[in-house]
N, C-alpha and C positions, 0 to 999 in steps of 0.2 A: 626838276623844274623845266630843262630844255625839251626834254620828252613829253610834259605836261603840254606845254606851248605846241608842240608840232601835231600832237593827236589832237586838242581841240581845233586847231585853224584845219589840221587838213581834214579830220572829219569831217566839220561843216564844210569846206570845198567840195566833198564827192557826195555828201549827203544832202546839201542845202538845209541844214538841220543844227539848229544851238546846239539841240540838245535831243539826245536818243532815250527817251522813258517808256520800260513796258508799265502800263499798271492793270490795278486789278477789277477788268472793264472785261464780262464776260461773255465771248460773241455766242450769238443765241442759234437754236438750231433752225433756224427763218434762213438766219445770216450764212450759215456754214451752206445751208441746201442752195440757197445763190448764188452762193461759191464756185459750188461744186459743177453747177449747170457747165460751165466754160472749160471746164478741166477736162480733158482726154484721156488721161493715165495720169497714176500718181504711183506713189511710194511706199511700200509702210516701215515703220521702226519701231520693236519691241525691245522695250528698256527692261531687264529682271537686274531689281536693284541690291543682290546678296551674294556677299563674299564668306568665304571660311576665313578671312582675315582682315583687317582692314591695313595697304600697302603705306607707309609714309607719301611716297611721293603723286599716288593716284589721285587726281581730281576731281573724277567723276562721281556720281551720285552711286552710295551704294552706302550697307548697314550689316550686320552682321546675319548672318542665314539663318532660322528657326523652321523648324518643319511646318509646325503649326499656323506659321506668319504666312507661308508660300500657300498654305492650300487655298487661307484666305484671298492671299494677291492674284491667284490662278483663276478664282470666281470672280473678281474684282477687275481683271484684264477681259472679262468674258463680258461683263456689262457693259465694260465699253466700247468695245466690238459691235454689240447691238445700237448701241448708238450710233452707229458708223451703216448700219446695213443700209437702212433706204436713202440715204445719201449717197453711200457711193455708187448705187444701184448695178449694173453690170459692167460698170466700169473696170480695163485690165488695170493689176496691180502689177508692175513692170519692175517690182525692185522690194525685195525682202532682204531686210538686217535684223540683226538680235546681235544686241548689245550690252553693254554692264557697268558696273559689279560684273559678275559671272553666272552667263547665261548654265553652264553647266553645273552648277550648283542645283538647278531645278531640273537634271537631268530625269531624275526619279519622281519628281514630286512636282508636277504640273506644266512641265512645256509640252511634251505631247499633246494633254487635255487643251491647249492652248492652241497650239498648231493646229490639229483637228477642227476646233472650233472655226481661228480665220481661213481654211481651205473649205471649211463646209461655207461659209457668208461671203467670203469677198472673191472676183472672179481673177484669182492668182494664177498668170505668166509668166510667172519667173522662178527662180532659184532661189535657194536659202542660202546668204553670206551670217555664221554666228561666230563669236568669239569665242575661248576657251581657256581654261588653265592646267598647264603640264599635268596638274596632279591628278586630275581628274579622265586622263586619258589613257586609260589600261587598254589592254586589247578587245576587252566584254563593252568598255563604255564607248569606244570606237565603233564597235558595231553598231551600239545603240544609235549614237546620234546619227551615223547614217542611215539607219530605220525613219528615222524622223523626216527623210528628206533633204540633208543638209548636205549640199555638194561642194561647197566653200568653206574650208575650217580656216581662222584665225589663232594661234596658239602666244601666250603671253609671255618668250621667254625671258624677256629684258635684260640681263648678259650671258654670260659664257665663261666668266672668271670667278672661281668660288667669294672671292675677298669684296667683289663686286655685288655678286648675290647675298652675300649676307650683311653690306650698307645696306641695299633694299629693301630688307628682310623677307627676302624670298623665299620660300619653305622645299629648297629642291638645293641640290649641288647641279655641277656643267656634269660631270659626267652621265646624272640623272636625266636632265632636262635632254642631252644630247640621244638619250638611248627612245626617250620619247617622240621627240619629232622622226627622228627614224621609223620608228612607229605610226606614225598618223602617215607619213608620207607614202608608206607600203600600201595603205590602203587606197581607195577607188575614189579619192575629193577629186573636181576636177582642179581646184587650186589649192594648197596647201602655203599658208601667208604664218608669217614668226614676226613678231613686235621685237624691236633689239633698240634698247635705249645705249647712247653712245655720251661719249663727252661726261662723263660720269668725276666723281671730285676723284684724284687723284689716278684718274686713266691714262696711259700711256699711251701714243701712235703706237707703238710694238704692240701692244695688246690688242689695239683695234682691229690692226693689220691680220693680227692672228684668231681673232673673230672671226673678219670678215669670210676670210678663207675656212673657216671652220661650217660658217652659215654656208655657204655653196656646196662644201661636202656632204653636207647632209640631203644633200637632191628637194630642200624646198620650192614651190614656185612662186613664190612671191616672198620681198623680205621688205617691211618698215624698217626701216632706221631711221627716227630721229634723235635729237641730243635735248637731254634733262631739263625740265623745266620747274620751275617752283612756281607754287601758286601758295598764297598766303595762308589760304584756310586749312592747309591740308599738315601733316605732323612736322612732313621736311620743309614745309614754307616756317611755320611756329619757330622753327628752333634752326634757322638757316645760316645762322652764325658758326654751328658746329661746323670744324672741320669736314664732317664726310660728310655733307648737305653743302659743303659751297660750290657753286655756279663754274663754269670754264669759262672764259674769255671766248667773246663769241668770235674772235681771229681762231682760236685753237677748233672751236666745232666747227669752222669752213675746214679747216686741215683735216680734222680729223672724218668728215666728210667727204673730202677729196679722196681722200685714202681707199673709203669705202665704193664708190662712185668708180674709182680704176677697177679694182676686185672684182665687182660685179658686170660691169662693160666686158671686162675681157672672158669673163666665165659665160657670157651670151645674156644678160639681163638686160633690161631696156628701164629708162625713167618713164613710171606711168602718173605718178604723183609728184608732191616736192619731196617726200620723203619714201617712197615707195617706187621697188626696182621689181621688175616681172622678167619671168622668163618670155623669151620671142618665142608667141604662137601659145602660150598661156595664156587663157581671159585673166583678165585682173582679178583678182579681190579687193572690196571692197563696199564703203560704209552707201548707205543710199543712194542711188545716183542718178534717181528720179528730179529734175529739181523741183516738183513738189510732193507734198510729200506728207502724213500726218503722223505722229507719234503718240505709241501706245506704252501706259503703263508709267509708276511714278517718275518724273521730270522730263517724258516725251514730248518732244517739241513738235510745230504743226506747221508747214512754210506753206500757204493757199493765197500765191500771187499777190495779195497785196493786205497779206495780215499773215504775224505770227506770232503764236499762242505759245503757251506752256504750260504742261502739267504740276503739280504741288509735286516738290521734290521729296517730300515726308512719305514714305510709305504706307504707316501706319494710316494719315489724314486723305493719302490715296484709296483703301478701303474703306473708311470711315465714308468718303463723300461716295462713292460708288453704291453702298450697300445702302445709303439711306436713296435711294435713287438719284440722286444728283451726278454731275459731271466734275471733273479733277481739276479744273481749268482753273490755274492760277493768276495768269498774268499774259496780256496781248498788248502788240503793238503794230496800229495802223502804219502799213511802209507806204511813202509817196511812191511815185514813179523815180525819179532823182536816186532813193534809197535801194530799188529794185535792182536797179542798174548798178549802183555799187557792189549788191550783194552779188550779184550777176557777174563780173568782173573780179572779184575779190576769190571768188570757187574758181574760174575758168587760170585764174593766175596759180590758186594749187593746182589746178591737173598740169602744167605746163603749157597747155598747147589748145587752141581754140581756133574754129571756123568763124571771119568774122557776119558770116552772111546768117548765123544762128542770131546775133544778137539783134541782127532786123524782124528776124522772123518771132522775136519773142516782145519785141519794143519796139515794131513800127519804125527805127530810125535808124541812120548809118554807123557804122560803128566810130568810122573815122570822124567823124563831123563832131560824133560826142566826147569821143577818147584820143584821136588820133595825135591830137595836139603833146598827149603825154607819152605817147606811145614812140613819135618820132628821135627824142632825146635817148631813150632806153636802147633804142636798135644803134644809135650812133656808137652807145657806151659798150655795143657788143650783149648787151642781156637779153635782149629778143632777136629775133628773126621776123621778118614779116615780107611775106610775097604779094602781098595783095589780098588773098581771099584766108590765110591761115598767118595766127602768129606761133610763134615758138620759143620758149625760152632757152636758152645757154643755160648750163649746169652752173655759170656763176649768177646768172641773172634771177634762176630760181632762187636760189640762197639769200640773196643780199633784196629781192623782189619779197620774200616771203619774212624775211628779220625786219623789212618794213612794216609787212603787216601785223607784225607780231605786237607793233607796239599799239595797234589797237585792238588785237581778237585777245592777246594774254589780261589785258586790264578789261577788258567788257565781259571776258569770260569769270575772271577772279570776283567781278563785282558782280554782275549776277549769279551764277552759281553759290559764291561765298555768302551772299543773303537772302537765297533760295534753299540753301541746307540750317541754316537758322532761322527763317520763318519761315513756316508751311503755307501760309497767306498772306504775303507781302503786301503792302498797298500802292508803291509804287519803286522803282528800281530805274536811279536813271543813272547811263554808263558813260 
Protein backbone atom coordinates (compact mmCIF):
# COMPACT_ATOMS: atom_id res chain seq x y z
CA UNK A 1 0.00 0.00 0.00
CA UNK A 2 2.84 2.45 1.18
CA UNK A 3 4.94 1.46 -1.77
CA UNK A 4 1.86 1.78 -4.11
CA UNK A 5 1.44 5.46 -2.74
CA UNK A 6 5.15 6.54 -3.26
CA UNK A 7 5.58 5.15 -6.98
CA UNK A 8 2.41 6.71 -8.04
CA UNK A 9 3.07 10.34 -6.50
CA UNK A 10 6.79 10.23 -7.21
CA UNK A 11 6.38 9.05 -10.63
CA UNK A 12 4.14 11.74 -11.59
CA UNK A 13 6.69 14.23 -9.91
CA UNK A 14 9.74 13.20 -12.31
CA UNK A 15 7.41 12.18 -15.08
CA UNK A 16 4.66 14.92 -15.10
CA UNK A 17 2.63 11.93 -16.05
CA UNK A 18 -0.84 10.01 -14.21
CA UNK A 19 -0.15 7.63 -16.03
CA UNK A 20 2.69 5.80 -18.22
CA UNK A 21 0.78 3.60 -21.14
CA UNK A 22 2.59 1.88 -24.04
CA UNK A 23 -0.13 0.90 -26.58
CA UNK A 24 -0.59 -0.77 -29.60
CA UNK A 25 -0.04 2.55 -31.87
CA UNK A 26 2.49 1.54 -34.62
CA UNK A 27 4.94 4.29 -35.55
CA UNK A 28 5.23 4.23 -39.46
CA UNK A 29 8.42 4.13 -41.49
CA UNK A 30 7.67 8.19 -42.48
CA UNK A 31 7.84 8.48 -38.65
CA UNK A 32 10.89 6.37 -37.85
CA UNK A 33 12.95 7.95 -41.15
CA UNK A 34 12.17 11.51 -39.30
CA UNK A 35 13.65 10.16 -36.49
CA UNK A 36 16.28 9.05 -37.59
CA UNK A 37 17.24 12.48 -39.60
CA UNK A 38 18.62 14.06 -36.04
CA UNK A 39 20.26 11.03 -34.78
CA UNK A 40 24.18 10.78 -35.07
CA UNK A 41 24.97 7.33 -33.99
CA UNK A 42 22.81 4.92 -32.33
CA UNK A 43 22.87 1.39 -30.97
CA UNK A 44 21.93 -1.86 -31.98
CA UNK A 45 20.42 -4.87 -29.54
CA UNK A 46 19.96 -8.41 -30.91
CA UNK A 47 17.55 -10.30 -28.56
CA UNK A 48 17.91 -14.59 -29.56
CA UNK A 49 15.10 -15.64 -27.54
CA UNK A 50 16.10 -19.66 -26.80
CA UNK A 51 17.36 -21.37 -23.90
CA UNK A 52 18.34 -25.25 -23.59
CA UNK A 53 16.32 -24.65 -20.25
CA UNK A 54 14.01 -22.37 -19.00
CA UNK A 55 15.83 -20.81 -15.41
CA UNK A 56 13.11 -20.39 -12.46
CA UNK A 57 14.36 -17.18 -11.53
CA UNK A 58 15.12 -15.56 -15.14
CA UNK A 59 12.85 -12.71 -16.34
CA UNK A 60 13.57 -12.24 -19.50
CA UNK A 61 12.09 -13.23 -22.68
CA UNK A 62 13.11 -16.42 -24.00
CA UNK A 63 11.34 -20.13 -25.02
CA UNK A 64 12.85 -23.28 -25.39
CA UNK A 65 15.57 -23.73 -28.50
CA UNK A 66 14.21 -25.83 -31.73
CA UNK A 67 16.62 -25.98 -34.53
CA UNK A 68 14.03 -25.68 -36.85
CA UNK A 69 12.33 -22.48 -34.99
CA UNK A 70 16.03 -20.64 -35.23
CA UNK A 71 16.65 -21.12 -38.88
CA UNK A 72 13.24 -19.39 -39.12
CA UNK A 73 14.01 -16.44 -36.51
CA UNK A 74 17.60 -16.00 -38.37
CA UNK A 75 15.47 -15.19 -41.85
CA UNK A 76 13.03 -13.36 -39.72
CA UNK A 77 16.02 -11.06 -37.92
CA UNK A 78 17.27 -10.67 -41.64
CA UNK A 79 14.01 -8.83 -42.59
CA UNK A 80 14.27 -6.65 -40.16
CA UNK A 81 17.46 -5.51 -40.64
CA UNK A 82 16.24 -4.57 -44.11
CA UNK A 83 13.90 -2.47 -42.79
CA UNK A 84 16.44 -0.66 -40.91
CA UNK A 85 18.95 -0.12 -44.01
CA UNK A 86 17.70 3.16 -45.61
CA UNK A 87 16.98 4.60 -42.40
CA UNK A 88 19.84 4.24 -40.79
CA UNK A 89 21.53 5.13 -44.07
CA UNK A 90 25.65 5.50 -43.27
CA UNK A 91 25.02 6.10 -39.99
CA UNK A 92 28.02 4.63 -37.32
CA UNK A 93 26.62 1.95 -35.16
CA UNK A 94 28.66 2.83 -31.95
CA UNK A 95 27.43 0.01 -29.63
CA UNK A 96 26.73 -3.78 -30.32
CA UNK A 97 24.96 -6.33 -27.67
CA UNK A 98 23.44 -9.77 -28.13
CA UNK A 99 21.41 -10.68 -25.50
CA UNK A 100 18.96 -13.46 -24.23
CA UNK A 101 17.65 -16.30 -23.56
CA UNK A 102 20.99 -17.48 -24.83
CA UNK A 103 22.75 -15.91 -27.62
CA UNK A 104 24.85 -19.22 -27.82
CA UNK A 105 22.41 -21.51 -28.39
CA UNK A 106 22.38 -20.19 -31.95
CA UNK A 107 25.98 -20.47 -32.03
CA UNK A 108 25.72 -23.14 -34.97
CA UNK A 109 22.54 -22.32 -36.39
CA UNK A 110 22.19 -18.68 -37.52
CA UNK A 111 24.10 -15.97 -35.66
CA UNK A 112 26.82 -15.92 -37.82
CA UNK A 113 24.35 -15.71 -40.99
CA UNK A 114 22.96 -12.84 -38.76
CA UNK A 115 26.15 -10.99 -37.92
CA UNK A 116 27.29 -11.12 -41.50
CA UNK A 117 24.05 -9.79 -42.66
CA UNK A 118 24.30 -6.46 -39.97
CA UNK A 119 28.21 -5.95 -40.87
CA UNK A 120 27.25 -6.21 -44.59
CA UNK A 121 24.04 -3.15 -44.08
CA UNK A 122 24.76 -1.15 -41.18
CA UNK A 123 28.09 1.06 -40.97
CA UNK A 124 29.29 -0.94 -37.54
CA UNK A 125 32.15 0.98 -35.24
CA UNK A 126 32.21 -1.02 -32.58
CA UNK A 127 32.68 -4.27 -30.80
CA UNK A 128 30.54 -7.18 -30.20
CA UNK A 129 29.39 -7.16 -26.07
CA UNK A 130 27.17 -11.04 -26.13
CA UNK A 131 26.09 -13.11 -23.42
CA UNK A 132 26.75 -16.79 -22.73
CA UNK A 133 26.12 -19.99 -20.88
CA UNK A 134 28.98 -22.14 -19.02
CA UNK A 135 27.78 -24.99 -20.84
CA UNK A 136 28.01 -23.96 -24.08
CA UNK A 137 31.68 -22.88 -23.76
CA UNK A 138 34.22 -25.82 -24.67
CA UNK A 139 37.36 -24.83 -26.01
CA UNK A 140 36.07 -25.40 -30.13
CA UNK A 141 32.91 -23.07 -29.21
CA UNK A 142 35.42 -20.56 -27.69
CA UNK A 143 37.14 -20.25 -30.75
CA UNK A 144 34.06 -20.13 -32.67
CA UNK A 145 32.48 -17.11 -31.08
CA UNK A 146 35.62 -15.26 -31.29
CA UNK A 147 35.40 -16.11 -35.14
CA UNK A 148 32.42 -14.14 -35.07
CA UNK A 149 33.96 -11.06 -33.96
CA UNK A 150 32.98 -11.09 -30.27
CA UNK A 151 35.70 -9.37 -28.11
CA UNK A 152 33.28 -9.00 -24.97
CA UNK A 153 32.06 -12.38 -23.58
CA UNK A 154 29.53 -12.22 -20.67
CA UNK A 155 29.33 -15.90 -18.95
CA UNK A 156 26.07 -16.67 -16.74
CA UNK A 157 27.52 -18.17 -13.71
CA UNK A 158 25.12 -17.10 -10.93
CA UNK A 159 26.85 -19.02 -7.98
CA UNK A 160 29.64 -20.73 -6.92
CA UNK A 161 28.04 -23.19 -4.08
CA UNK A 162 26.83 -26.39 -5.44
CA UNK A 163 23.44 -26.26 -2.88
CA UNK A 164 23.07 -22.70 -4.53
CA UNK A 165 23.21 -24.07 -7.98
CA UNK A 166 20.88 -26.57 -7.73
CA UNK A 167 18.00 -23.97 -5.91
CA UNK A 168 18.57 -22.26 -9.51
CA UNK A 169 18.62 -25.29 -11.28
CA UNK A 170 21.63 -24.73 -12.93
CA UNK A 171 22.72 -27.49 -15.11
CA UNK A 172 26.74 -27.23 -14.02
CA UNK A 173 28.41 -27.89 -10.42
CA UNK A 174 31.25 -24.70 -9.04
CA UNK A 175 33.79 -26.87 -9.74
CA UNK A 176 32.54 -27.10 -13.40
CA UNK A 177 31.50 -23.66 -13.88
CA UNK A 178 34.96 -22.61 -12.15
CA UNK A 179 37.17 -24.77 -14.67
CA UNK A 180 35.03 -22.83 -17.50
CA UNK A 181 35.57 -19.37 -16.85
CA UNK A 182 39.19 -20.25 -16.58
CA UNK A 183 38.77 -21.17 -19.96
CA UNK A 184 37.09 -18.27 -21.73
CA UNK A 185 39.61 -16.06 -19.63
CA UNK A 186 42.81 -17.85 -21.26
CA UNK A 187 41.46 -16.76 -24.33
CA UNK A 188 42.03 -13.24 -26.40
CA UNK A 189 38.21 -11.22 -25.10
CA UNK A 190 39.25 -7.93 -24.44
CA UNK A 191 36.77 -8.17 -21.20
CA UNK A 192 35.68 -11.32 -19.83
CA UNK A 193 32.47 -10.22 -17.39
CA UNK A 194 30.71 -13.45 -14.87
CA UNK A 195 26.93 -12.63 -13.74
CA UNK A 196 26.93 -13.78 -9.88
CA UNK A 197 23.51 -13.57 -8.21
CA UNK A 198 24.20 -12.90 -4.40
CA UNK A 199 21.68 -12.80 -1.40
CA UNK A 200 20.36 -16.00 -2.48
CA UNK A 201 17.37 -17.70 0.25
CA UNK A 202 19.44 -19.24 2.74
CA UNK A 203 23.12 -17.51 1.76
CA UNK A 204 25.54 -16.99 4.25
CA UNK A 205 28.20 -13.70 4.52
CA UNK A 206 30.83 -16.75 4.87
CA UNK A 207 29.87 -18.06 1.58
CA UNK A 208 29.66 -14.78 -0.03
CA UNK A 209 32.97 -13.84 1.20
CA UNK A 210 34.36 -17.02 -0.18
CA UNK A 211 32.77 -16.39 -3.58
CA UNK A 212 33.90 -13.28 -3.84
CA UNK A 213 37.34 -14.30 -3.49
CA UNK A 214 36.93 -17.16 -5.58
CA UNK A 215 35.39 -14.70 -8.53
CA UNK A 216 38.97 -12.69 -8.54
CA UNK A 217 40.95 -15.96 -8.64
CA UNK A 218 39.72 -16.84 -11.52
CA UNK A 219 41.53 -13.59 -13.44
CA UNK A 220 37.92 -12.37 -14.78
CA UNK A 221 37.66 -8.66 -15.88
CA UNK A 222 34.56 -7.76 -15.07
CA UNK A 223 32.09 -9.21 -12.31
CA UNK A 224 28.04 -8.32 -12.05
CA UNK A 225 26.88 -9.01 -8.78
CA UNK A 226 23.62 -8.40 -8.06
CA UNK A 227 21.21 -9.88 -5.22
CA UNK A 228 17.95 -12.12 -6.31
CA UNK A 229 15.08 -10.71 -7.41
CA UNK A 230 11.45 -12.24 -8.03
CA UNK A 231 9.25 -11.17 -10.66
CA UNK A 232 5.79 -12.70 -10.58
CA UNK A 233 5.60 -14.24 -13.86
CA UNK A 234 8.53 -16.27 -13.84
CA UNK A 235 8.47 -20.02 -11.83
CA UNK A 236 10.40 -18.56 -8.57
CA UNK A 237 7.83 -15.46 -8.53
CA UNK A 238 4.63 -18.30 -8.87
CA UNK A 239 5.79 -20.36 -5.96
CA UNK A 240 7.74 -17.67 -3.91
CA UNK A 241 6.43 -18.82 -0.68
CA UNK A 242 8.76 -21.93 -0.86
CA UNK A 243 11.32 -21.82 1.31
CA UNK A 244 14.41 -21.70 -1.35
CA UNK A 245 12.62 -18.84 -3.43
CA UNK A 246 12.20 -16.42 -0.34
CA UNK A 247 13.63 -12.87 -0.80
CA UNK A 248 16.66 -11.63 1.84
CA UNK A 249 15.94 -8.62 3.77
CA UNK A 250 17.19 -5.84 1.70
CA UNK A 251 19.47 -4.84 5.15
CA UNK A 252 21.35 -8.33 4.64
CA UNK A 253 21.77 -7.63 0.45
CA UNK A 254 23.56 -4.11 1.63
CA UNK A 255 25.83 -6.37 3.81
CA UNK A 256 26.25 -8.85 1.82
CA UNK A 257 27.26 -6.28 -0.88
CA UNK A 258 29.43 -4.57 1.27
CA UNK A 259 31.20 -7.68 1.69
CA UNK A 260 31.69 -8.02 -1.98
CA UNK A 261 32.40 -4.19 -2.63
CA UNK A 262 35.71 -4.63 -0.09
CA UNK A 263 36.95 -7.97 -2.10
CA UNK A 264 36.94 -6.38 -5.15
CA UNK A 265 38.39 -2.83 -4.18
CA UNK A 266 41.24 -4.34 -2.75
CA UNK A 267 41.95 -6.94 -5.59
CA UNK A 268 42.20 -3.51 -7.99
CA UNK A 269 38.35 -3.47 -9.39
CA UNK A 270 36.67 -0.32 -9.71
CA UNK A 271 32.47 0.42 -9.46
CA UNK A 272 31.61 1.03 -13.23
CA UNK A 273 27.89 0.23 -12.73
CA UNK A 274 25.54 -0.12 -9.40
CA UNK A 275 26.10 -3.59 -9.72
CA UNK A 276 29.19 -4.14 -11.90
CA UNK A 277 32.93 -3.93 -10.66
CA UNK A 278 35.89 -3.87 -13.64
CA UNK A 279 39.19 -4.18 -13.38
CA UNK A 280 41.41 -0.62 -13.65
CA UNK A 281 42.34 -0.06 -17.25
CA UNK A 282 39.81 -2.84 -18.50
CA UNK A 283 36.92 -1.32 -20.94
CA UNK A 284 33.77 -2.35 -19.25
CA UNK A 285 31.47 -4.79 -20.50
CA UNK A 286 28.53 -4.08 -21.15
CA UNK A 287 24.74 -3.93 -22.33
CA UNK A 288 24.12 -0.81 -25.03
CA UNK A 289 25.49 2.24 -24.20
CA UNK A 290 24.46 4.14 -27.00
CA UNK A 291 21.53 5.98 -25.49
CA UNK A 292 19.76 5.55 -28.35
CA UNK A 293 19.36 2.80 -29.72
CA UNK A 294 17.07 0.23 -31.69
CA UNK A 295 16.29 -3.45 -30.94
CA UNK A 296 16.19 -6.29 -33.10
CA UNK A 297 14.44 -9.60 -32.90
CA UNK A 298 11.44 -10.94 -30.58
CA UNK A 299 10.77 -8.17 -27.56
CA UNK A 300 13.76 -5.82 -28.82
CA UNK A 301 13.11 -2.49 -27.55
CA UNK A 302 13.82 0.83 -29.71
CA UNK A 303 14.67 4.20 -27.36
CA UNK A 304 14.58 7.23 -30.68
CA UNK A 305 14.53 10.38 -28.40
CA UNK A 306 11.24 10.87 -27.97
CA UNK A 307 9.39 7.51 -28.67
CA UNK A 308 9.81 3.92 -27.43
CA UNK A 309 8.66 0.98 -29.29
CA UNK A 310 8.72 -2.82 -28.73
CA UNK A 311 8.92 -5.82 -30.47
CA UNK A 312 6.05 -8.80 -29.89
CA UNK A 313 7.72 -10.86 -27.23
CA UNK A 314 6.10 -14.24 -29.02
CA UNK A 315 8.70 -15.62 -31.10
CA UNK A 316 6.76 -17.60 -33.12
CA UNK A 317 4.26 -14.10 -33.97
CA UNK A 318 7.90 -12.48 -34.41
CA UNK A 319 8.09 -14.64 -37.73
CA UNK A 320 4.83 -14.95 -38.43
CA UNK A 321 4.61 -10.81 -38.76
CA UNK A 322 8.21 -10.66 -40.60
CA UNK A 323 7.61 -13.37 -43.15
CA UNK A 324 4.23 -11.99 -44.18
CA UNK A 325 6.10 -8.68 -44.68
CA UNK A 326 5.11 -6.69 -41.95
CA UNK A 327 6.97 -5.20 -38.99
CA UNK A 328 7.01 -6.83 -35.16
CA UNK A 329 6.17 -3.78 -33.52
CA UNK A 330 3.96 -4.27 -30.63
CA UNK A 331 3.64 -1.50 -28.51
CA UNK A 332 5.01 2.35 -28.32
CA UNK A 333 5.04 4.99 -26.28
CA UNK A 334 5.22 8.81 -27.06
CA UNK A 335 7.97 10.21 -24.04
CA UNK A 336 7.53 14.09 -23.35
CA UNK A 337 10.44 15.93 -22.66
CA UNK A 338 9.78 15.81 -18.52
CA UNK A 339 9.93 11.73 -19.17
CA UNK A 340 13.34 12.07 -21.39
CA UNK A 341 14.81 13.59 -18.55
CA UNK A 342 13.64 11.10 -16.13
CA UNK A 343 14.80 8.26 -18.18
CA UNK A 344 18.03 10.27 -18.78
CA UNK A 345 18.76 10.59 -14.86
CA UNK A 346 17.35 7.20 -13.98
CA UNK A 347 20.48 5.25 -16.36
CA UNK A 348 23.10 8.17 -15.49
CA UNK A 349 22.21 7.07 -11.63
CA UNK A 350 23.00 3.31 -12.65
CA UNK A 351 26.37 4.00 -14.09
CA UNK A 352 27.17 5.87 -10.73
CA UNK A 353 28.81 8.88 -12.01
CA UNK A 354 27.69 11.67 -14.72
CA UNK A 355 29.07 14.94 -16.32
CA UNK A 356 26.41 17.40 -15.55
CA UNK A 357 27.24 19.49 -18.77
CA UNK A 358 26.05 16.07 -20.88
CA UNK A 359 22.63 16.70 -19.72
CA UNK A 360 22.58 20.42 -21.24
CA UNK A 361 24.00 19.16 -24.26
CA UNK A 362 21.27 16.49 -24.76
CA UNK A 363 18.15 19.01 -23.13
CA UNK A 364 18.99 22.41 -23.74
CA UNK A 365 18.84 22.98 -19.97
CA UNK A 366 20.88 23.17 -16.69
CA UNK A 367 21.16 20.38 -14.94
CA UNK A 368 20.95 22.08 -11.48
CA UNK A 369 18.00 24.21 -12.21
CA UNK A 370 15.99 20.98 -13.17
CA UNK A 371 17.46 18.32 -10.61
CA UNK A 372 19.58 20.23 -8.35
CA UNK A 373 17.02 20.81 -5.86
CA UNK A 374 17.00 16.92 -5.20
CA UNK A 375 20.43 16.41 -5.66
CA UNK A 376 21.57 18.85 -2.84
CA UNK A 377 19.82 16.66 0.14
CA UNK A 378 21.62 13.30 -1.30
CA UNK A 379 25.24 15.01 -1.25
CA UNK A 380 24.33 16.23 2.54
CA UNK A 381 23.22 12.47 3.36
CA UNK A 382 26.89 11.52 2.01
CA UNK A 383 25.27 9.52 -1.29
CA UNK A 384 26.69 11.56 -3.90
CA UNK A 385 29.51 13.82 -4.56
CA UNK A 386 29.12 16.66 -6.56
CA UNK A 387 31.86 19.27 -7.76
CA UNK A 388 30.21 21.26 -9.86
CA UNK A 389 30.64 19.79 -13.42
CA UNK A 390 30.46 15.78 -12.18
CA UNK A 391 28.34 13.82 -9.80
CA UNK A 392 29.46 10.68 -8.00
CA UNK A 393 27.79 8.37 -6.09
CA UNK A 394 29.01 6.73 -2.62
CA UNK A 395 28.90 2.90 -2.62
CA UNK A 396 25.97 3.58 -0.06
CA UNK A 397 24.31 6.16 -1.98
CA UNK A 398 24.36 3.77 -5.05
CA UNK A 399 22.60 1.04 -3.14
CA UNK A 400 19.96 2.67 -1.18
CA UNK A 401 19.80 5.53 -4.63
CA UNK A 402 19.20 2.40 -6.95
CA UNK A 403 16.52 0.21 -4.05
CA UNK A 404 14.64 3.49 -4.73
CA UNK A 405 14.42 2.97 -8.00
CA UNK A 406 13.70 -0.50 -7.77
CA UNK A 407 10.35 0.33 -6.69
CA UNK A 408 9.51 1.64 -9.90
CA UNK A 409 11.72 -0.42 -12.86
CA UNK A 410 10.81 -3.95 -10.73
CA UNK A 411 6.80 -3.16 -10.96
CA UNK A 412 6.95 -1.59 -14.64
CA UNK A 413 9.11 -4.25 -15.61
CA UNK A 414 6.98 -7.26 -14.12
CA UNK A 415 4.00 -5.45 -15.64
CA UNK A 416 4.99 -5.07 -18.94
CA UNK A 417 7.15 -8.01 -19.56
CA UNK A 418 4.63 -10.18 -17.54
CA UNK A 419 1.68 -9.09 -20.30
CA UNK A 420 3.99 -9.02 -23.05
CA UNK A 421 4.91 -12.90 -22.66
CA UNK A 422 1.13 -13.65 -22.41
CA UNK A 423 -0.10 -11.67 -25.17
CA UNK A 424 1.86 -11.35 -28.29
CA UNK A 425 -0.44 -8.11 -29.11
CA UNK A 426 -1.40 -6.36 -26.34
CA UNK A 427 -3.58 -3.43 -26.87
CA UNK A 428 -2.48 -1.43 -24.22
CA UNK A 429 -0.07 -1.84 -20.92
CA UNK A 430 -0.11 0.89 -18.59
CA UNK A 431 2.64 0.66 -15.66
Amino acid sequence: MVESFFRKNLGRLFTGEKEIALENRIPSFEELDSKFRDIQELGVYLHIPFCDQICPYCPYNKEIYHSQVAKRYTNAVKKEIDFYVDIFGNKPVTSFYIGGGTPTTMLYSGIQDILLYIYDRFNMQCEIHMESHPNHLSADNLNAIMSLGVKNLSIGVESLQNRHLKNLRRPYDAAEVIDTVKRAVSKNFKCVNVDFIFALPTQTCQEIEQAGHTLVEMGVDQIAAYPLFRFPYTKMGSEGNESIFKLSTILKRRKMLGILEKIFYKAGFERTSVWAFTRKGIPKYCSVTIPLYIGLGASGGSYLQDVFYLNTFNAAEYIKALESGKMAFALSLDLSVKMQMAGWLYWRIYETRFIKGDFNKRFGKDFDLVYGKYMKPLAFLGFLKDDGEQIVLSDRGTFWLHAFEDLFSIDYVSTLWGTSKQEPWPTKVTL
